[in-house]
N, C-alpha and C positions, 0 to 999 in steps of 0.2 A: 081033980078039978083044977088044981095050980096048974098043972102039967099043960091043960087044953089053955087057960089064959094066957099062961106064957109063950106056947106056939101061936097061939093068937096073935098077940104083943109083937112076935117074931117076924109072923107075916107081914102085918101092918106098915114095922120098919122098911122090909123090904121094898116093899110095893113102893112105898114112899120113895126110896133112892132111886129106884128103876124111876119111876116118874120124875123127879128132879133131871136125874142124867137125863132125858128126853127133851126135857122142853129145855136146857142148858145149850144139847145141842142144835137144836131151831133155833134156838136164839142165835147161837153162832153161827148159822148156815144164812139167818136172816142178816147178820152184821155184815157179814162177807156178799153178800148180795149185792145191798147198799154199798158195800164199798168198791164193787166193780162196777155197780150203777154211777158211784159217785165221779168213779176215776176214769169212766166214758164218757160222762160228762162234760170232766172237764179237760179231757182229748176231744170231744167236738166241740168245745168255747174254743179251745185251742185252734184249732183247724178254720173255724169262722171271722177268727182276729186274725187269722194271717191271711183269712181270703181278704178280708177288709184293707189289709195291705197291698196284698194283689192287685186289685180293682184298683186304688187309686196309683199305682204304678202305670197298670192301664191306661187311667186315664191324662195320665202326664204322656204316656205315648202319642195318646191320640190328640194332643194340643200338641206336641212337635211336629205332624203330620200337617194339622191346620195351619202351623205359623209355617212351613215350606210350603203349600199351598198358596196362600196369601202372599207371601213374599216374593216368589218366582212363578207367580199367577202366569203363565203361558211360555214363559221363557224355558221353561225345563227341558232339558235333552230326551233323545232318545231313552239311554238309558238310567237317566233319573226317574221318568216316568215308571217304565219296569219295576225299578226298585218301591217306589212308593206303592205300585200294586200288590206288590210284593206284601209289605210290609202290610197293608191296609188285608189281605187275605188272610198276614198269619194272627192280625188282632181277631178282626175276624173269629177265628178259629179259638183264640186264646176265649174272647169273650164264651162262646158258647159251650168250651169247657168249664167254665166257673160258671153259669148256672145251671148245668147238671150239677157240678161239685153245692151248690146252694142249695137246689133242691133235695140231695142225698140227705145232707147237714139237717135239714128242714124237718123231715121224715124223722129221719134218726132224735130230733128233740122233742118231735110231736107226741112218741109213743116211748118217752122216758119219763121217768115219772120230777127229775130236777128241771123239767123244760120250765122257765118263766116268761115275764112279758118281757124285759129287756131286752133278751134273747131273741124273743118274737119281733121284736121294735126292729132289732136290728138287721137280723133276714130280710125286712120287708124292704127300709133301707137300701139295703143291697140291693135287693133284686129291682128297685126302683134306677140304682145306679146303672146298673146293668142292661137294664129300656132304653137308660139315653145315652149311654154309650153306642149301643146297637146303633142306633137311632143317627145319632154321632156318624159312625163308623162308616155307614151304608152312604149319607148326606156327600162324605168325603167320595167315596168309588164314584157316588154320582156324578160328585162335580168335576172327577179327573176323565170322567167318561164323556161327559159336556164337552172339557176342554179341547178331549181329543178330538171329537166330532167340529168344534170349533177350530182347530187346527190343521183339520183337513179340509175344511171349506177354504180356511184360508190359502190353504195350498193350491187348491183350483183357481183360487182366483190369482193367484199370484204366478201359475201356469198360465192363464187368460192373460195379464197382463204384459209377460214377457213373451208368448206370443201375439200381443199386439206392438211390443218393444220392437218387436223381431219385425214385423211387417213394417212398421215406421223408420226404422235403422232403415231393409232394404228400400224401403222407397226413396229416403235421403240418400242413401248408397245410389243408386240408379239416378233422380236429380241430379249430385253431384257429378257424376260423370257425363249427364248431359249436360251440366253447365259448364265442363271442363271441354267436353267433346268440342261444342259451340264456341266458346273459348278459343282452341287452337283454331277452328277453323278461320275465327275474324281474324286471327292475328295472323292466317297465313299473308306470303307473301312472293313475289312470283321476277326473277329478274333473269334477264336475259343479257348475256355478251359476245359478241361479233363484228367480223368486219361488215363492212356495207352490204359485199357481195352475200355471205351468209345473211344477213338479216333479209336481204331482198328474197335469195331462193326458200326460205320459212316466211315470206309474205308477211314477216314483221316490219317492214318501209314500202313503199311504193314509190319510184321515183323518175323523173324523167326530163328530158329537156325543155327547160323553161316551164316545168311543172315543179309545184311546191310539193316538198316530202311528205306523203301520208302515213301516218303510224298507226297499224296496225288497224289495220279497214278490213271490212269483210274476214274471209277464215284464215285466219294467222295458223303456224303451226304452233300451238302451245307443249309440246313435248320439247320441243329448243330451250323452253324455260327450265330453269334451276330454282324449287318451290324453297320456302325460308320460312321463318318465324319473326315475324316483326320487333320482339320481346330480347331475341339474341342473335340478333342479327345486327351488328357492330361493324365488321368490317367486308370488304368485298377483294379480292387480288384481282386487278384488271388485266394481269400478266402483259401487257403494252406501255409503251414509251406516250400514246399518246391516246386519249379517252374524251370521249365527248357523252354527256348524257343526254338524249334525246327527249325522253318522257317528261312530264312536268311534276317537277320536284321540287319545294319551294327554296329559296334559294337561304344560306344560314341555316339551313337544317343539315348540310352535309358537306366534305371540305374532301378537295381531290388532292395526293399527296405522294412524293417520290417516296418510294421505300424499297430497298434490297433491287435497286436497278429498273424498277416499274413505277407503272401506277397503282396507288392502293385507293380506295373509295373509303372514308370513314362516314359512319351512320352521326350523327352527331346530338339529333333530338328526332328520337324513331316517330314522337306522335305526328311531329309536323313535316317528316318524310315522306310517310307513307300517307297523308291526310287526304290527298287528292287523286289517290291512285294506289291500287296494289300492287301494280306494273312498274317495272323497271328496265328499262332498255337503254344498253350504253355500246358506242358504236368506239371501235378500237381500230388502230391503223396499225 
């Protein structure tokens, strides 16, 4: 009878340790659970404060974008433009990486059991940041897209206008020359010099006994003239000793004068030389 209560007794013990050592180690399988739940945890708090850093990196990018926008509102070059597309592409890209990376984060707290509201608070937060960033982001492409369009109209028109530059230059161009054309032609001027006998055979005099001199009646030869510019036309070489001017030329407007063994004709005041006549015919002996 001792024998069976004490293997009784025996067993009891046993059974007891086996049982302790069992739920000892659930316990510890349960601690170690928790503490990979904990330290996941707080690897994605970790991971959501530094997106929370990210995001407002972002969005200091995205106000340096706006104040160059703003500031060289149409002036931008070529390749300034490129580059802010650039840059506006790769927020762009950046942004839509961090809310996948949010929604991951999101997931991952939802079906842990440390998720709280702070936590919750501040996903929402974010991903509210995140809308008007977008939001932001897109407003910018818009309005360099605008600008573009806006800067190629202006370029039409600024084609249109320098092709109307272009047709107003030539017309003033053409004017000009007609008013120059017109110009030389009033200031030509047309003189002629010879003896009597030349002036008569070019039918520049007509003359005859007891008949008064006629100057240049009927068809004169005008090729005998020597044409001028009234503007620089100063002097005349008469190559003769002795010169008579025929035509009417007012008198003080011109002075006849020995030089180098001749006669020279100086012009003296061209308006009132040539005021009564384009012609000039001076009879030399």
């Amino acid at each position: 009878m001792k024998k069976i209560v004490a293997l009784a007794i025996s067993s009891a013990i046993i059974f007891t340790a086996c049982t302790n050592k069992k739920e000892v180690e659930e316990a510890q399988q349960q601690a170690n659970a928790s503490k990979a739940e904990l330290v996941a945890a707080v690897a994605d708090r970790d991971q959501l404060l530094n997106l929370v850093g990210e995001i407002s990196q972002d969005m200091e990018q995205i106000k340096q974008l706006e104040n160059i926008l703003t500031v060289n509102a149409g002036t931008e070059t070529p390749s300034q433009k490129d580059q802010i597309k650039a840059d506006i592409s790769a927020i762009q890209k950046t942004l839509e990486e961090r809310r996948e990376k949010l929604a991951e984060l999101e997931k991952k707290l939802s079906a842990s059991n440390t998720s709280n509201s702070t936590l919750k608070n501040t996903i929402a937060q974010l991903r509210t940041q995140l809308d008007s960033q977008t939001a932001e982001i897109n407003s910018l492409r818009a309005n360099l897209d605008d600008a573009k369009v806006q800067i190629g109209e202006l370029g039409t028109q600024v084609d249109s206008l320098a092709t109307t530059v272009t047709a107003v230059t030539a017309q003033r161009d053409s004017t000009e020359q007609m008013n120059a054309e017109l110009a030389n032609e009033l200031n030509l001027c047309y003189y002629a010099i010879g003896t009597k006998n030349e002036l008569k055979e070019n039918r520049i005099i007509e003359t005859g006994f007891l008949r008064k001199t006629k100057l240049m009646k009927g068809d004169f030869d005008r090729n005998f003239f020597t044409v001028g510019d009234k503007r620089t036309l100063t002097t005349i070489d008469l190559n003769s000793d002795k010169a008579e001017i025929l035509t009417n030329q007012p008198e003080g407007s011109y002075v006849i004068s020995q030089g180098n063994g001749h006669k020279v004709l100086r012009i003296t005041n061209p308006a009132a030389f040539w005021s009564l006549s384009n012609y000039l015919v001076i009879k030399i002996d």
